[in-house]
N, C-alpha and C positions, 0 to 999 in steps of 0.2 A: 700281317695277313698272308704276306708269299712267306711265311719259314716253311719252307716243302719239301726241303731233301733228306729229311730223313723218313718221309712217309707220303704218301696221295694225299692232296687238300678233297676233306669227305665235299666242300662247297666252295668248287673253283668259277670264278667272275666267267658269267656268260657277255656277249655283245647284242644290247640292243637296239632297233634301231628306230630314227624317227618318219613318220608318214601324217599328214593331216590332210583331213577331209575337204582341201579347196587350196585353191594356187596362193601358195605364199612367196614373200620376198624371199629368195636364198643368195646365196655368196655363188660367184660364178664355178666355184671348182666343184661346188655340192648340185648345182645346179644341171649343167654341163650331162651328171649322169643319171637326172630324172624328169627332166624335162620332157619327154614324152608320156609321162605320166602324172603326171602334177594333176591331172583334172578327172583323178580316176583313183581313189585310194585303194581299190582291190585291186589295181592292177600296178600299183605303186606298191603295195605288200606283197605281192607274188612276185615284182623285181627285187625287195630288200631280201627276202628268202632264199629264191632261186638264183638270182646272180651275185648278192652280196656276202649270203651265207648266217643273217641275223637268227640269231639264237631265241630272239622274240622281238616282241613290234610294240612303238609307243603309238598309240592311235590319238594325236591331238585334233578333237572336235572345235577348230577353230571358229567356224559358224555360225555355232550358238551362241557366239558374242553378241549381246544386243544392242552395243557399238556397230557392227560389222555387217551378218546378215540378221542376226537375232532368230536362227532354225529353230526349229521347236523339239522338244525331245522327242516327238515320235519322229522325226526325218534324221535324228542322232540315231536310236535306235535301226533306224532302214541302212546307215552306212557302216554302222557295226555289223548288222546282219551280212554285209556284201563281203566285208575283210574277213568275218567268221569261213564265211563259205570259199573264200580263195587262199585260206592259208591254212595250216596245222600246225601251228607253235604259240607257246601264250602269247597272251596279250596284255598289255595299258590300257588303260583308257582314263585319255586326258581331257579337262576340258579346256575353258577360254581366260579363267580366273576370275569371274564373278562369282562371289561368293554363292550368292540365292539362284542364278541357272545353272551353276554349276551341281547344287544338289537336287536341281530337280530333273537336268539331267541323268545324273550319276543314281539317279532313282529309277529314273525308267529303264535307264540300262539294265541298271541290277535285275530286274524284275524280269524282264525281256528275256535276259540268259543268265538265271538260276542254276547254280551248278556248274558254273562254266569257271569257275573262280579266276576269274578276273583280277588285276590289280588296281584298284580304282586310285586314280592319279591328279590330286592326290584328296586328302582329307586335311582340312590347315582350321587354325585357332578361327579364323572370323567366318566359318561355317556354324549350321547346327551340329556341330559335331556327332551330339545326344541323336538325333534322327541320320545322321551320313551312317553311325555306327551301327545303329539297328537294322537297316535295310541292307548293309553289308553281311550283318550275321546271319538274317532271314534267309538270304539269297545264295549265302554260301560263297562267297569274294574274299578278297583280300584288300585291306585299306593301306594305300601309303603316308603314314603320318611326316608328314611338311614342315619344319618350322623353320624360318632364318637362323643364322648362323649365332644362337645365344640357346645355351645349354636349358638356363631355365625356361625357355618357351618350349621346347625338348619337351622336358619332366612336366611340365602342365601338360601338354596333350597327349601326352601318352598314359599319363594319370587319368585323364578324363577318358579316354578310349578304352582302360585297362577295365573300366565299369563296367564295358558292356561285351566286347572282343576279348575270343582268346589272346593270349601272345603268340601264338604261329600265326595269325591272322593279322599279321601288323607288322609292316617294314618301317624302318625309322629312315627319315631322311633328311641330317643335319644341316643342307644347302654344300653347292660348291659351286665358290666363285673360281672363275678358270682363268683369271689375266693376271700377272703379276705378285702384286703383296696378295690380293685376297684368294691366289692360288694356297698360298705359304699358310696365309689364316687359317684355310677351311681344312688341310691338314692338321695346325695345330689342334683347332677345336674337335676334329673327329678320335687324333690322340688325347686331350682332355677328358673327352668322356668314353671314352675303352679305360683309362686310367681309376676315372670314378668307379665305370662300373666294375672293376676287377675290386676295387676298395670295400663292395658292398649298397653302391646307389643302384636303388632296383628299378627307377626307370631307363638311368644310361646304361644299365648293363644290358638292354636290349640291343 
C-alpha cells in the first residue's frame, strides 16, 4: 500500500476521527482532551476538525442502543443534522450494533440527508442487508461492508450487496484486531485477500 517513491499514491490514508452522541467511558489520555465536550457532539466535531485536524468524523450514535437510552431515529436524525451544520468534512455514521435499530436507524438517516453520501457504518451479515442496500442506493450513500476477520464472510456480503450497489458504493472492511497476535492476524488476513484478489477472486479483489 506505501510503494510511493517512485510516484504520488493517487489514494493516500486520510485520519479519521471518533465522536458519539452522549458521554462515554474513555481512557484518561483520550479523555483529558475532550472532556469539555463530551455532552455536545457538534461541538466535539468542530474540536476533532479545528484542533485535531480530522480528515473526516465517525459519528457513533450510541443512544439508540435499546440497552442504554433506546433514542429513536428521529432524535439520531436531529444529532446528525447538529454535526452536518458544525463541520465540512465527510462523515460516518455509526450506530450501536443492534442489528434491527441499527437499520432503521441508518434508514432515517439516509433519508433525512440524501445526497449527502455518507458512509453508513457499517452494513454486517445479521442485518437485512437486501433492505440497508436499497435505501443506501436510493439515497445516494456509501455502505461499509463489515465482516469479522474470515475471508468467506467477506465474499458473502459483498456478494449479496454486489445485487444491488455499485462497487464504488462499498468499502470492504475485513476487521482489525489491534493487540498483540490479532494485530499480526488481521494483517495476515488483509494480505490473504489483496493476494486472492490479484489471483482473480472478484469479491476480495475489492
Amino acid at each position: 500500500a506505501f510503494y510511493s517513491f517512485e510516484k504520488r499514491m493517487p489514494y493516500p490514508p486520510i485520519v479519521a476521527l471518533d465522536i458519539f452522541d452522549m458521554k462515554v467511558p474513555l481512557p484518561k489520555a483520550v479523555k483529558m482532551h475532550v472532556k469539555e465536550v463530551m455532552e455536545d457532539p457538534a461541538a466535539w466535531s468542530k474540536l476533532a476538525v479545528e484542533k485535531f485536524g480530522a480528515d473526516m468524523l465517525t459519528l457513533h450514535l450510541i443512544s439508540v442502543d435499546p440497552l442504554i437510552k433506546d433514542a429513536s431515529p428521529k432524535e439520531a436524525v436531529r444529532t446528525v443534522e447538529k454535526v452536518v451544520q458544525a463541520v465540512d468534512v465527510p462523515l460516518m455514521i455509526g450506530g450501536c450494533g443492534d442489528p434491527v435499530k441499527d437499520t432503521n436507524v441508518f434508514e432515517a438517516v439516509a433519508e433525512a440527508f440524501a445526497g449527502e453520501r455518507f458512509l453508513i457504518n457499517s452494513v454486517t451479515r445479521d442485518m437485512d442487508v437486501e433492505k440497508c442496500a436499497k435505501f443506501i442506493k436510493k439515497t445516494g450513500h456509501v455502505a461499509l461492508s463489515f465482516t469479522p476477520m474470515d475471508m468467506n464472510m467477506a465474499r458473502e456480503l459483498n456478494r449479496r450487496l454486489y445485487d444491488i450497489l455499485p462497487k464504488e458504493d462499498i468499502i470492504m472492511d475485513l476487521t482489525t484486531a489491534a493487540l498483540g497476535y490479532g494485530l499480526d492476524y488481521a494483517f495476515t488476513n488483509m494480505e490473504r485477500a489483496r493476494m486472492a484478489g490479484l489471483m482473480g477472486d472478484p469479491e476480495l479483489a475489492h
